[in-house]
N, C-alpha and C positions, 0 to 999 in steps of 0.2 A: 609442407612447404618450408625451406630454410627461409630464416630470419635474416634480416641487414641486419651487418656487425654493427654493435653497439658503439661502438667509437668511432663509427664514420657520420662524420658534418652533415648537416643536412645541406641543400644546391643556398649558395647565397649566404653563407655563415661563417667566419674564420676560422682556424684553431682557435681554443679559451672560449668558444659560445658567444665571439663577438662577430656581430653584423659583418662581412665583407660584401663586394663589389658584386651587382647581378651581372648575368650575361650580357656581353656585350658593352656594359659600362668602364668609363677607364678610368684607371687607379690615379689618385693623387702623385704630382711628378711625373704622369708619363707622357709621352709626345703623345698627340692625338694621331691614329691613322688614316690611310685613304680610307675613305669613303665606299662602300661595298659599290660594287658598277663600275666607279670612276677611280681609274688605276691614277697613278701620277702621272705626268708629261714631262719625264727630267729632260727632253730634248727641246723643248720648247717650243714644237714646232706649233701650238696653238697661239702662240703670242704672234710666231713670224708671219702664220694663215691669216692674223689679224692685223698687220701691218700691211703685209700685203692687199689685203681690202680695202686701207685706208688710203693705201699709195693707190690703187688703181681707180678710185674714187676721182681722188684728187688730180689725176692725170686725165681723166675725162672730164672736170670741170674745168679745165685751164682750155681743154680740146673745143670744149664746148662754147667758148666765152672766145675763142680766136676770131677775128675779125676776116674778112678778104682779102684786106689792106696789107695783111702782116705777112713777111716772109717767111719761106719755112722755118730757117734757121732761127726767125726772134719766136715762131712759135714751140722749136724744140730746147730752145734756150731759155724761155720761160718755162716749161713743165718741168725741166730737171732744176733749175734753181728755185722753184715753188717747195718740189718734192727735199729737198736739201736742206732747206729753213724749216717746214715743216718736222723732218726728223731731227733735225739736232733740238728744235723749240721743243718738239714734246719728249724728249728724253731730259732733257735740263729740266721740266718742268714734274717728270717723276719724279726724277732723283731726287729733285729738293722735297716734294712730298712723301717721300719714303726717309729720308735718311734725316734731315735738320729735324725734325723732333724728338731723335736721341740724341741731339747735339753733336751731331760731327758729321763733317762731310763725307763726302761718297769717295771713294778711294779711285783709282786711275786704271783698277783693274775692272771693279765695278761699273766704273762709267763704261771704259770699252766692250765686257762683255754685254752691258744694256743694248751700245749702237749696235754689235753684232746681231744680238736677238733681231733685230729690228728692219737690218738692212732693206728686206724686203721691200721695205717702202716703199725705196727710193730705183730699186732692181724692177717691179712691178710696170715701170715706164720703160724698160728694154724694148719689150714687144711693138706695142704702141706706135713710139719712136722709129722703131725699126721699118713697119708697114707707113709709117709718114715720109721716110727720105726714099725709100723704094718708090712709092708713089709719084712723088714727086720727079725721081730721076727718070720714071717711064713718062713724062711730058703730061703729070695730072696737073689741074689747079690746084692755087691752095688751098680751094673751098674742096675738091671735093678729096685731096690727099689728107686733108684734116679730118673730113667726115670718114673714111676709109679708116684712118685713124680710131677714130671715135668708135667706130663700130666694132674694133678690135677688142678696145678695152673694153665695151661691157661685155662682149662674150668671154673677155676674161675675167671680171664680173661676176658673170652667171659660176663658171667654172668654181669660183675660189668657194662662193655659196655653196655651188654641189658638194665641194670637198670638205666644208666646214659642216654642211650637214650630217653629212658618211660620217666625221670623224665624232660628231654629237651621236649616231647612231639612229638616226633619224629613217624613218622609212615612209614609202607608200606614201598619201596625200600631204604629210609635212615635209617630206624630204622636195615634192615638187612647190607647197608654198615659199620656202625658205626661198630655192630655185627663182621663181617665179617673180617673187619683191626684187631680187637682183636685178630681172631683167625689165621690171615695171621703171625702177631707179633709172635704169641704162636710157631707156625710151624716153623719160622727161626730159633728159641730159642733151638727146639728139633733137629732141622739140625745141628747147629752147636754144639748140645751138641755130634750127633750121628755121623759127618761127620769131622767137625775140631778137637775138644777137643779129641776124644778117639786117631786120627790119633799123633797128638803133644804127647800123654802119651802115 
């Protein structure tokens, strides 16, 4: 049987007989890499899938809180200026926790490509919107062009879940929980649109 050459390192050793790094450990100074499984997201579309959840959230609470009394138009002129304030509030409120504790502000390229990532939010109430002035132009009220409404977004809702699962890699009985709490969310949203709110107006 040939012998290992005498001069080769043994696994875990540097040249000169001194200790180096085991497998898979990283060397002093270097970036640390992705994570085995979890490639990187340089498109960010996991921030935007998550903006978007937030916007169609909020677009069914507004939906949900409308009154009978209100016309379409103060109900679709509330949900876009909710959705509006909301994104510029929580992007001002990153940046300042990302960046003033190295002492300098966020730059004008930074702040726009934050809004960018983000849009979604406030895109999120396209849909919605869209099945509320249809509704309404086809001679609906505007209890039930809002609920019509409302029922849009959580199955938009459900959807953004589905997709945030797929993209978690989610399968089989978690990929229909994740699924599932969307659309459990969605159903309180129409209770209390159809059970509290009309009772209170």
């Amino acid at each position: 049987m040939a012998e290992a050459p005498a001069d080769r390192e043994p696994p875990g050793q540097a040249e000169g007989g001194q200790p180096g790094p085991a497998a898979g450990e990283q060397r002093a100074g270097e970036q640390p890499g992705p994570a085995a499984g979890n490639p990187p997201d340089p498109s960010g579309r996991g921030r935007g899938r998550a903006a978007g959840i937030y916007g169609t959230i909020i677009t069914a609470a507004v939906l949900a809180a409308a009154g009978p009394a209100e016309s379409i138009g103060d109900v679709a002129l509330t949900v876009v200026v909710t959705l509006l304030v909301y994104w510029i509030a929580e992007q001002y409120a990153e940046l300042l926790g990302e960046q003033l504790h190295g002492g300098h502000l966020p730059s004008w390229h930074t702040a726009g490509a934050a809004l960018a990532a983000t849009w979604s939010m406030v895109s999120a109430s396209v849909v919605p919107l869209a099945v509320l002035l249809l509704a309404w132009l086809t001679g609906a009220s505007t209890t039930l062009a809002v609920n019509e409404a409302l029922v849009v977004a959580v199955l938009m809702l459900m959807i953004y879940a589905w997709l945030a699962g797929r993209a978690a890699r989610l399968r089989g009985w978690r990929q229909l929980v994740v699924t599932s709490l969307a659309a459990l969310l969605g159903l309180l949203m129409i209770a209390l649109k159809d059970v509290v709110i009309l009772h209170l107006h």
